[in-house]
C-alpha positions in Angstrom: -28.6 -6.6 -25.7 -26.0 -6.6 -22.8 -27.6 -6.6 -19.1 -26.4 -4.1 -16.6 -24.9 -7.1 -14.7 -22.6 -7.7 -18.2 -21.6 -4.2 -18.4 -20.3 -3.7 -14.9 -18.7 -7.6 -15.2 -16.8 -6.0 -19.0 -15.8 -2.5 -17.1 -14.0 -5.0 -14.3 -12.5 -6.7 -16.9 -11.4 -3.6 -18.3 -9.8 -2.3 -15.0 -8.4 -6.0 -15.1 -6.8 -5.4 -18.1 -5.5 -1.8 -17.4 -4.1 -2.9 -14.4 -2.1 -5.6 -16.1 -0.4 -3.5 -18.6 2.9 -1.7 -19.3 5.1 0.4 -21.1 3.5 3.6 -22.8 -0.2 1.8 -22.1 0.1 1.7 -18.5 1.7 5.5 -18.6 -1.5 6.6 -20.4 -3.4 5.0 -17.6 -1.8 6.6 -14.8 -4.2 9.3 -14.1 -6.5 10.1 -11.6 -9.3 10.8 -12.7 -13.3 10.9 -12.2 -14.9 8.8 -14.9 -18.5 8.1 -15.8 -19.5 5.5 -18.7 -23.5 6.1 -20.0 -25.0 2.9 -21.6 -27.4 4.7 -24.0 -29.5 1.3 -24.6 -30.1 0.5 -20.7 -30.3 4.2 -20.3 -27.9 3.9 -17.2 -24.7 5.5 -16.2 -21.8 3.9 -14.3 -19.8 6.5 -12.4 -16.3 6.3 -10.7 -12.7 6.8 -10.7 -9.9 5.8 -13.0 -6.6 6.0 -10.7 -3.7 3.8 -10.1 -4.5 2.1 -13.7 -7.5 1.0 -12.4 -11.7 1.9 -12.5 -13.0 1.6 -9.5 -17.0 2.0 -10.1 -18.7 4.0 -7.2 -22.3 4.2 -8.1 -24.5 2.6 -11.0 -27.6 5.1 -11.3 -30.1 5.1 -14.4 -30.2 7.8 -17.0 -27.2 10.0 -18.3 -24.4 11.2 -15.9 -25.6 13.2 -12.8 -22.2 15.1 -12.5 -19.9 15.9 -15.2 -16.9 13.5 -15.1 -13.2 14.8 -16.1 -13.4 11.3 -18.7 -16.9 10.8 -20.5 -17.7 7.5 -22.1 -21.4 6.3 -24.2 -21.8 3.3 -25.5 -23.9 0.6 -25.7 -23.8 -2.4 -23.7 -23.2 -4.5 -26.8 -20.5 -2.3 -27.6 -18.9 -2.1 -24.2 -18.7 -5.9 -24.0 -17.8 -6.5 -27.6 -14.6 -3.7 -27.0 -13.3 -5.3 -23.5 -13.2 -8.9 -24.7 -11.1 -7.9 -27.7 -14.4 -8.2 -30.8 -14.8 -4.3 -31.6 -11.7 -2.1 -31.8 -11.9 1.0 -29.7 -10.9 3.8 -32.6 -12.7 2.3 -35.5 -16.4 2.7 -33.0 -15.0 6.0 -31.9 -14.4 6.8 -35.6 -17.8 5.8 -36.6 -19.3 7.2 -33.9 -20.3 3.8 -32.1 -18.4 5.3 -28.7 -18.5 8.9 -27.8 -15.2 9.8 -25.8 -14.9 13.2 -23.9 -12.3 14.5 -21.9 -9.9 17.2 -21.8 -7.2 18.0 -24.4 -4.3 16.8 -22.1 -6.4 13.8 -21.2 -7.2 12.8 -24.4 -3.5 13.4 -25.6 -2.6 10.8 -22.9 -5.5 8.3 -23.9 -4.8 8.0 -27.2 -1.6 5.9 -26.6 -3.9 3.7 -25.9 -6.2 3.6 -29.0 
């Protein structure tokens, strides 16, 4: 099982990532927009922004999301880890319901460029 310490290291290397890409994928990407990511097996919830291409994470508190962000991830760590160093594809978990994604229409229209 991933530690809280690996899952904050994999969602830097995810804004790493994001930040480092172009074309359609870095369009999707341009939003700005409040973003929380629950790890169901630590039971802890990452909150933040996504903006500029990047996620900034603000606070780290345990327990599903306090406020309702405008982009909802849950996962677990294992998963999170596996997805950001390239080991579990993103759509196939989605698919089989390994990742929950919720956002709005529009949002999710612009996200799935990245899928």
């Amino acid at each position: 099982m991933a530690t809280m310490e690996e899952c904050r290291a994999a969602l830097e290397k995810l804004s790493d990532n994001m930040a480092g890409a172009d074309g359609d994928a870095r369009a999707a990407m341009a939003l700005d927009r409040s973003l929380s990511c629950h790890i169901r097996d630590l039971d802890v919830t990452f909150s933040g922004r996504l903006e500029d291409g990047r996620i900034t994470v603000l606070d780290t508190r345990p327990g599903p999301p306090g406020q309702k962000a405008q982009i909802r991830l849950a996962m677990t760590g294992d998963d999170l880890v596996a997805m950001v160093n390239g080991q579990l594809n993103f759509a196939k978990a989605w698919a089989a319901g390994r990742v929950k994604l919720e956002a709005s229409f529009r949002d999710l229209l612009r996200l799935r460029t990245l899928l």
